[in-house]
N, C-alpha and C positions, 0 to 999 in steps of 0.2 A: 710708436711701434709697441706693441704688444706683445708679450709670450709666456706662454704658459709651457709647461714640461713638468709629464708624472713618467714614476719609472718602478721598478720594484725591486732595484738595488741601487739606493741611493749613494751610495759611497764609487759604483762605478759610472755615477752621469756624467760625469767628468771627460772620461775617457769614451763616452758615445757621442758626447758634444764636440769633440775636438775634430773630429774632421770636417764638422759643417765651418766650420773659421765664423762663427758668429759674431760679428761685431758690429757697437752700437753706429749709425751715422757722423759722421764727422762734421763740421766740429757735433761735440753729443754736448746735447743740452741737461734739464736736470734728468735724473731716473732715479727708479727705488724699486725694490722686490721685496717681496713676501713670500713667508713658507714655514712650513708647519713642523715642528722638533717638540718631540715627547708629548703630544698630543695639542700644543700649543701656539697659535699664529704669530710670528714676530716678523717686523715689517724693519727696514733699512731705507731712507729716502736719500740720493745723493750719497752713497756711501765713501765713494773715493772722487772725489772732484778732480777731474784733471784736464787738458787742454788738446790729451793725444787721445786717438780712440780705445774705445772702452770694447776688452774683451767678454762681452757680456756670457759667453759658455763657460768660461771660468769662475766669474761670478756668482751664476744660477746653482755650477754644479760647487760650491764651494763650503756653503752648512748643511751638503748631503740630505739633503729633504728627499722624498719622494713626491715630494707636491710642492712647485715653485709658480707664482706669479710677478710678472715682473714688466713694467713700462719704462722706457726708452725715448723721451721726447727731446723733439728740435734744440738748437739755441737759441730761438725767437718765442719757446714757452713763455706766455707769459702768467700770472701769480705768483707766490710764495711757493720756497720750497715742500712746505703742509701742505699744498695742494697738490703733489704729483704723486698717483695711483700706484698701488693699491693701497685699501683702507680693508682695518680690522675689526671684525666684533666677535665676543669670545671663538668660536671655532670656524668661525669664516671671514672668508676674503674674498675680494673682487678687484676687479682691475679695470677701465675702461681708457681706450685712445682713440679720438682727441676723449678728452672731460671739458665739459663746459663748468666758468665759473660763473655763478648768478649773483646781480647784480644783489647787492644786501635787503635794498628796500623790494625785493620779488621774489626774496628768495622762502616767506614765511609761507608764501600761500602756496608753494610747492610743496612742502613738507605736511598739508593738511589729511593725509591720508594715512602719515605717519602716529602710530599712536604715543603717546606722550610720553612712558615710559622709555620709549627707544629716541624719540627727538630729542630729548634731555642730551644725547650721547654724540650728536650730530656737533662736531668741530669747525667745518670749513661749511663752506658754500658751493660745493662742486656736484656736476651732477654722478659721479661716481660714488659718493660716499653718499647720496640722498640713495641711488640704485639698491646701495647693498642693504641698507636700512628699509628700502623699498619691499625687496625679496624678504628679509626677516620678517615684517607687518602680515607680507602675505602667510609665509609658514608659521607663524605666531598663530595666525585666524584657522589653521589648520590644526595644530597642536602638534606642530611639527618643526619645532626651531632648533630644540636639542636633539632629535633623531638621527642618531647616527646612523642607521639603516634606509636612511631616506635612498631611494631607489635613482638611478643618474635620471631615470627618464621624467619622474618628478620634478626634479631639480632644474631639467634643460625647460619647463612647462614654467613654473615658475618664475625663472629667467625672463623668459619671452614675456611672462603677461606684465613684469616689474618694468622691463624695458618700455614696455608701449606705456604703461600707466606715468611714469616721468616723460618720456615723451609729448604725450597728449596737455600732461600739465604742462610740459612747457610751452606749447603752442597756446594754451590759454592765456599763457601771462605774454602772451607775444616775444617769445623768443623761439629761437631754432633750434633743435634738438642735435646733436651733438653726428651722427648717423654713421658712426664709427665699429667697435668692437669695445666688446662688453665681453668678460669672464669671469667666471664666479667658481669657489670651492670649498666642501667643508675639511676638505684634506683628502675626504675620500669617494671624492665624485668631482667632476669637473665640466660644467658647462660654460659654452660660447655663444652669443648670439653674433651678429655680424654684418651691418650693411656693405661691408668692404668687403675684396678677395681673402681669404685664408691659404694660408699655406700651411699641410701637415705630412709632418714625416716620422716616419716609423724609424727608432732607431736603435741602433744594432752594437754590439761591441763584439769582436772576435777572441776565439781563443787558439791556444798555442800554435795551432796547425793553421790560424789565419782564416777558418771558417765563423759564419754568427755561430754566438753561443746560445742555444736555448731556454738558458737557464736566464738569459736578460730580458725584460721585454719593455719596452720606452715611448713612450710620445711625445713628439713635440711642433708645438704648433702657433706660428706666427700670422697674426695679424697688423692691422695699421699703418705699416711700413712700405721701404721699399721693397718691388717685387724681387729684389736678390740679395737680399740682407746678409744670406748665409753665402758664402763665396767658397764651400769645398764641393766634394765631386758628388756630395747626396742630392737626388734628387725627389723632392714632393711632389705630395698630391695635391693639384690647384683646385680648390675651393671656389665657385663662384659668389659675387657679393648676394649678402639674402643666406645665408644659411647659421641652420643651428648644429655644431656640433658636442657631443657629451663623450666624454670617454671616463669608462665606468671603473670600479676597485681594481679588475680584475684586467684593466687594460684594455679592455673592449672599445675601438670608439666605433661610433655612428653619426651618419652625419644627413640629413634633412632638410629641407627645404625653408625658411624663414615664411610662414603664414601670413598674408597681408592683410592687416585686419580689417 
């Protein structure tokens, strides 16, 4: 399972997550989140191990980010706990669920498009952290890595051609591509690709009088999971598999149809 959640008052995500009752699948296998404080990506893998389920909206909203990714896998994951998503590089993150792990001896000729300066950087073997290294190469070749102005709709373009180019490689080397959810951020933009369903919900926090307050505005959006992950009384908007969606600084999302190349 996958999710991602931006908000534009980080310190009350907390209390817009609570009423979805988020929590990871039972028994919950390894997980980790990412999210961006003082302009900087820090990543937690497995943070609290335990045997009971994992209130994952407590978690997310817990280092008050405005930009959280975070994966939620089975207890039949198999690798290393380094291997569960998301991976960091200076101001961006990515997440993807399932991640495939490539086998060592196949794993070079994937990373051939990668330029050498950034394959240096590459730790594991999964196709998540190849992806996010993927999208860097590409806006490297653009002169667009460090861009903080990069535009969401750039971003969700990007996304997509990184996704097919790991892809394709991996059909070359005869393996199967992963065909899960993919999400990527530089803290201030956020794109999804997605062969699976998405679930997005817009969400809200009240004030005194028990009406939304307009002064909050939030997204949050699950994929790779079960279709009822969240068990309170909000209800989302179903995504079908095949789509791209990006939700931009300013909380804008949009969401588009997956291209088949």
């Amino acid at each position: 399972m996958l999710i991602a959640a931006m908000c534009n008052q980080p310190e009350r995500l907390g209390e817009a997550l609570a009423p979805l009752g988020l929590v990871a699948p039972s028994p919950p296998g390894p997980w980790a989140m990412a999210w961006v404080h003082g302009g900087e990506i820090l990543v937690a893998r497995t943070p609290r191990p335990t045997a009971e389920p994992i209130d994952l909206g407590a978690a997310i909203a817990e280092p008050a980010s405005d930009c959280v990714l975070a994966t939620a896998l089975g207890a039949a994951h198999p690798g290393e706990p380094d291997d569960v998503p998301p991976f960091r590089f200076r101001r961006w993150m990515l997440a993807e669920d399932p991640t495939v792990v490539v086998p060592s001896e196949r794993f070079s000729e994937l990373t051939a498009h990668v330029p050498e300066f950034l394959r240096r950087n590459l730790r594991g073997r999964t196709t998540a952290e190849l992806t996010l290294h993927t999208v860097l190469a590409l806006l490297h070749d653009q002169g667009r890595a460090d861009d903080l102005t990069l535009r969401v709709e750039a971003l969700g373009r990007v996304l997509v051609e990184a996704t097919a180019l790991v892809a394709a490689a991996l059909r070359r080397a005869g393996l199967e591509p992963s065909h899960g959810t993919v999400a990527a951020s530089n803290s201030r933009a956020l794109a999804i690709v997605s062969a699976q369903p998405l679930a997005v919900y817009g969400l809200r926090v009240d004030n005194d009088r028990g009406q939304p307050d307009p002064s909050f505005r939030g997204t949050l959006i699950i994929g790779g999971g079960p279709a009822e992950v969240a068990s309170g009384d909000a209800i989302p908007e179903r995504i079908g598999a095949g789509s791209v969606v990006t939700v931009s600084r300013d909380l804008h999302v949009d969401i588009a149809p997956l291209a088949t190349p």
